[in-house]
C-alpha positions as CSV (number, residue, x, y, z in Angstrom):
1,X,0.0,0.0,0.0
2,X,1.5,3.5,-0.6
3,X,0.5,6.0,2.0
4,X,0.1,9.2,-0.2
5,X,-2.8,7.3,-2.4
6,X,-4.7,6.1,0.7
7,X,-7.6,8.7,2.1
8,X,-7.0,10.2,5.8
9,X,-9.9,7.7,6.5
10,X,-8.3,4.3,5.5
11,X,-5.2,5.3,6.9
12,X,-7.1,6.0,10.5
13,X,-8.0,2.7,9.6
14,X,-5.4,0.8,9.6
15,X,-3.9,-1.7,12.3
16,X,-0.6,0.1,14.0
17,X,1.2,-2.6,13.6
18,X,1.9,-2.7,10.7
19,X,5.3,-2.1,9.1
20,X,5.9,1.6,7.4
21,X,9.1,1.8,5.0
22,X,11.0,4.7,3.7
23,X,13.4,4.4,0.8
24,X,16.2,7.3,1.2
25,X,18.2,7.4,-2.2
26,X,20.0,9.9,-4.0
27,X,20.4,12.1,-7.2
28,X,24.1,11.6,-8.7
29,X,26.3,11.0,-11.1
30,X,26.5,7.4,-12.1
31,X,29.5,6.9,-14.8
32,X,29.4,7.6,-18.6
33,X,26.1,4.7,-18.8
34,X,23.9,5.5,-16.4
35,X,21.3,8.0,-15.4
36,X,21.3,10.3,-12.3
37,X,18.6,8.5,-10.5
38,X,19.9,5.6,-11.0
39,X,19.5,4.6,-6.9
40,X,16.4,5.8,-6.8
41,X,15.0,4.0,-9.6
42,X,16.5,1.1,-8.2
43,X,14.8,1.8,-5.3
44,X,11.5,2.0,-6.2
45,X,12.0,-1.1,-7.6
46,X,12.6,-3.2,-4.8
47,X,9.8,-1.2,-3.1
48,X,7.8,-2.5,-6.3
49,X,8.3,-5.7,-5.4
50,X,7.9,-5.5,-2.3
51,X,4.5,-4.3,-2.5
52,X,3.3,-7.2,-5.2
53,X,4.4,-9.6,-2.6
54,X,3.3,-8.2,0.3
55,X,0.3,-6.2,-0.2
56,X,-1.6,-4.7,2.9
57,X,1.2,-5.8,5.1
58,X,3.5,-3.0,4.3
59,X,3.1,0.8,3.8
60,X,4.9,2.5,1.6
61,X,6.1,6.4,2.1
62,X,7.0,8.6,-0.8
63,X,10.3,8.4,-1.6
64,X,13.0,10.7,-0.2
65,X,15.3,11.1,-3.5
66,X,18.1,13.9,-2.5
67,X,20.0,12.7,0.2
68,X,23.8,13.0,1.0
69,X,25.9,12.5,-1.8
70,X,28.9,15.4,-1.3
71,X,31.4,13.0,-2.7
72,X,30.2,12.9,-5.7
73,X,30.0,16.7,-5.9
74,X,33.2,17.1,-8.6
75,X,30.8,15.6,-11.4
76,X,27.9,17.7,-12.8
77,X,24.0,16.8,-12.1
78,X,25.4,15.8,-8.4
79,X,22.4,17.5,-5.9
80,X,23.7,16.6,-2.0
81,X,21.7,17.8,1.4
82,X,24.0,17.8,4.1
83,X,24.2,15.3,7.3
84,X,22.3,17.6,9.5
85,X,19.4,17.9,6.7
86,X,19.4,14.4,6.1
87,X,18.5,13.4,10.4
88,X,16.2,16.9,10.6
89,X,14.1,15.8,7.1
90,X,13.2,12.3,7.2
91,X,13.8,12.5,10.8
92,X,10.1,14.8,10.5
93,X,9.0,12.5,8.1
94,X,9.0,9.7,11.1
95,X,7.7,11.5,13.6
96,X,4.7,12.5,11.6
97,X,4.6,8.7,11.2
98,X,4.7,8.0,14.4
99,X,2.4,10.6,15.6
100,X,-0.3,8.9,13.9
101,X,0.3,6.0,15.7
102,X,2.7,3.5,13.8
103,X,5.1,1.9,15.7
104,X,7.0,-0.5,12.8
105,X,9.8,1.7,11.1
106,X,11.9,1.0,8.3
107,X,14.5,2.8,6.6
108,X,15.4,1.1,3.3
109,X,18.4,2.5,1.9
110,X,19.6,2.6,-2.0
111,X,22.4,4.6,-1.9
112,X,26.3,4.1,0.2
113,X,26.6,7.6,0.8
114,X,23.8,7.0,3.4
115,X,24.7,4.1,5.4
116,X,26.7,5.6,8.3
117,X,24.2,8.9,8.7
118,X,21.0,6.4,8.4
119,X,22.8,4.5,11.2
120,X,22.8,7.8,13.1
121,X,19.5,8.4,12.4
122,X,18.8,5.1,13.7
123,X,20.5,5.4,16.8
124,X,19.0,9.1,17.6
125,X,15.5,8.1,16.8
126,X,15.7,4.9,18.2
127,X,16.7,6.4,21.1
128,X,14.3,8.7,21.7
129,X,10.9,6.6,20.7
130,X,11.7,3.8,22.7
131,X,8.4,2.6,22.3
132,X,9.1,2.2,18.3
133,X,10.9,-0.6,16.6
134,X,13.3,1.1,14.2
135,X,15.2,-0.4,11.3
136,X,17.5,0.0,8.6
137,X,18.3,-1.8,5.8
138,X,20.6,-0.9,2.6
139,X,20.0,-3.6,0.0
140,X,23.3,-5.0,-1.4
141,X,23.9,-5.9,2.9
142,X,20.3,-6.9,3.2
143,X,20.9,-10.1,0.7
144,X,24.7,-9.8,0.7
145,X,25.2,-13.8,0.7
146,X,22.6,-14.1,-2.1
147,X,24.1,-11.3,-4.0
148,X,28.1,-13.5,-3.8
149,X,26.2,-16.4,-5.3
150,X,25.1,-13.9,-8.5
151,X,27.9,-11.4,-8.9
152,X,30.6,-12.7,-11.6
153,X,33.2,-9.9,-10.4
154,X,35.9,-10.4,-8.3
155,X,37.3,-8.3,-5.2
156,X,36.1,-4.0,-6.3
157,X,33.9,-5.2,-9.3
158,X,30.9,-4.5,-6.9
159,X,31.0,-0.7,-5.9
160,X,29.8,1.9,-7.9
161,X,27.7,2.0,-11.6
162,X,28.9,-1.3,-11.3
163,X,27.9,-4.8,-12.3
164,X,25.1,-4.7,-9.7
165,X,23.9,-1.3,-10.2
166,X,24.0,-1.6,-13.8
167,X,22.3,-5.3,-13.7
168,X,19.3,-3.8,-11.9
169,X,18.8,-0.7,-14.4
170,X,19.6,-3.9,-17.2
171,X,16.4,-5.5,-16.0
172,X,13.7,-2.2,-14.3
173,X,14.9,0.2,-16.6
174,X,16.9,-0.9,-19.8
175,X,16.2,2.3,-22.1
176,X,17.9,4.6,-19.5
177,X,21.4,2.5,-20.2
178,X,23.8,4.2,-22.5
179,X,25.5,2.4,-25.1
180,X,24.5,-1.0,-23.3
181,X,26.8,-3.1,-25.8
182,X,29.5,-0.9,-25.1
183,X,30.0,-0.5,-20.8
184,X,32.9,0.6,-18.7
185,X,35.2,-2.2,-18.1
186,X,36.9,-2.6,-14.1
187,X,37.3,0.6,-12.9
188,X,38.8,1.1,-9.3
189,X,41.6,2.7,-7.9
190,X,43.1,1.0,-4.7
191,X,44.7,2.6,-1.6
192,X,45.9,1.0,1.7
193,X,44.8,-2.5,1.8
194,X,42.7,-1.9,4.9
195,X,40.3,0.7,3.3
196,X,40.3,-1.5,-0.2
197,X,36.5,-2.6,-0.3
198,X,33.4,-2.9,-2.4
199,X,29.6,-3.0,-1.9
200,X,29.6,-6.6,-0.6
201,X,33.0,-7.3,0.8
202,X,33.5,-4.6,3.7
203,X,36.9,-3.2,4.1
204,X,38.9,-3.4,8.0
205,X,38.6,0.0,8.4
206,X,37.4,3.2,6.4
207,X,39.3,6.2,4.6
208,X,37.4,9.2,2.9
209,X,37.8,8.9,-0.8
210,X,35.7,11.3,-3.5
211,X,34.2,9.4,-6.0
212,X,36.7,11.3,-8.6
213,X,39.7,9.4,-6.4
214,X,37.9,6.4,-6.9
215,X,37.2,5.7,-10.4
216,X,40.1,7.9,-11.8
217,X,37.5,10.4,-13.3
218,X,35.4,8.1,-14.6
219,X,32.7,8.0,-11.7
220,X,32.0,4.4,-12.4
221,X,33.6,2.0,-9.7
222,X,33.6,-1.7,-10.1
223,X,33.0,-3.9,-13.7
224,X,29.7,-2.8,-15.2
225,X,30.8,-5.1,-18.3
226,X,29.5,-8.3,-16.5
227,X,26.0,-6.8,-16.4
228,X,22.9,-8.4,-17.5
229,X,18.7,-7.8,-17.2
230,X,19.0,-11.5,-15.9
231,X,21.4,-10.9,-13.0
232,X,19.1,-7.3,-12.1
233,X,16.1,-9.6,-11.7
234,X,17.9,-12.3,-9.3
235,X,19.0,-9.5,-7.1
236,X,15.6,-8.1,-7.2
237,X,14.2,-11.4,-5.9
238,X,16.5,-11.8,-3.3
239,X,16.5,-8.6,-2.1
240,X,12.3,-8.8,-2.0
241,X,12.9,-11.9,0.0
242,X,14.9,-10.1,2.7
243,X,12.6,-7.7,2.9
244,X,9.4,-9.7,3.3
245,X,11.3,-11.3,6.1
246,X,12.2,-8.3,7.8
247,X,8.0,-6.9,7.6
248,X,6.6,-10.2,8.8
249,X,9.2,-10.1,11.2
250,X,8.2,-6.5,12.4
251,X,4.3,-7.6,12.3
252,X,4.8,-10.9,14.4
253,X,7.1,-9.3,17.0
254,X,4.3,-6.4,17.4
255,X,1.3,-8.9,17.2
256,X,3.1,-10.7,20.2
257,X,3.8,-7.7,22.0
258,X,0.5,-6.1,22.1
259,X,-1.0,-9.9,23.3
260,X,1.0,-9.8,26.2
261,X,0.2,-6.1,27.0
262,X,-3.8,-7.3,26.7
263,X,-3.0,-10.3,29.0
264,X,-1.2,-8.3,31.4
């Protein structure tokens, strides 16, 4: 269900329990092949998906697309909000979720340059709503051991416009791929083996790089050459499968709590 097409009435409606996502994305460059909203099409996909196999057990908010993407600010069509934007904006967004009563939280995140200030976010919210369950997911982690079993690429291939990212446009949104006989071959530019990493395989420790550092220019990290439409709609499935888990999850845990509140 998406929230914005419901009436005021079915959403008063509704039992609290259940499960309200967010996607946080972004609007950047993604390498000489793909569009700027790349990671929020992709996305909305998942979210897609999501809602086909879940129905009335999940709500859907309206996407937030501009979110924190500062390293990517040396290539043109880059828009970035800054940290304290990012907690203050869809920080409001929750509360006015949560003011109408929900209790089942989710940030679902389509875009790295997110991850450590949605863990913020989590922890500051969390914190302060203790009453709320609180989540966040970013999708390449999400299904991370299903996503090794499709990626072809070795150790970087997996980072940036990258046989991932590029698979998934492949298969939700082939038209918007540039020259899709043609794409960027490995592109990565290692520094001190303990800050070497890509989307799946974490690295020891973490170093501030630009995106410009990165990809030596090219703004495309990883090997979007090993894309295909059929490895886009494998990592759509597993990432949907993840993510029904986590709302039933959410539902049963809630479900279970408010029984014992009755009983008590």
């Amino acid at each position: 269900m998406r929230w914005e097409r419901l009436t005021t009435r079915e959403i008063q409606d509704l039992p609290r329990t259940i499960p309200v996502i967010v996607n946080v994305a972004a609007i950047e460059q993604h390498g000489p092949h793909l569009p700027l909203d790349t990671d929020a099409v992709i996305g909305a996909a998942f979210l897609d998906s999501l809602e086909a196999r879940a129905g009335d057990e999940v709500l859907i908010l309206p996407q937030v697309k501009v979110c924190c993407s500062e390293h990517h600010m040396d290539f043109p069509g880059t828009l970035s909000i800054g940290h304290r934007s990012f907690l203050d904006y869809v920080g409001a967004i929750l509360q006015s979720v949560v003011r109408h009563g929900f209790r089942n939280l989710v940030i679902f995140n389509s875009h790295g340059g997110n991850q450590a200030i949605g863990q913020v976010l989590l922890e500051e919210f969390g914190a302060s709503h203790r009453d709320c369950r609180i989540v966040m997911l970013t999708w390449w982690r999400l299904a991370g051991p299903e996503i090794s079993q499709i990626r072809e690429s070795g150790f970087a291939g997996a980072n940036h416009a990258c046989e991932l990212e590029t698979s998934l446009m492949l298969h939700v949104d082939p038209a918007s791929v540039r020259q899709p006989d043609h794409l960027p071959p490995m592109s990565y530019v290692p520094t001190h083996g303990w800050a070497n990493a890509d989307m799946i395989l974490p690295a020891r420790g973490a170093l501030f790089r630009s995106m410009a550092e990165m990809s030596d220019g090219l703004g495309a990290v990883g090997d979007a050459s090993l894309a295909t439409a059929a490895k886009g709609q494998a990592i759509i499935e597993a990432v949907t499968e993840q993510l029904l888990a986590v709302v039933r999850d959410l539902s049963v845990a809630s479900s279970t709590a408010d029984l014992k509140t009755e009983g008590d």
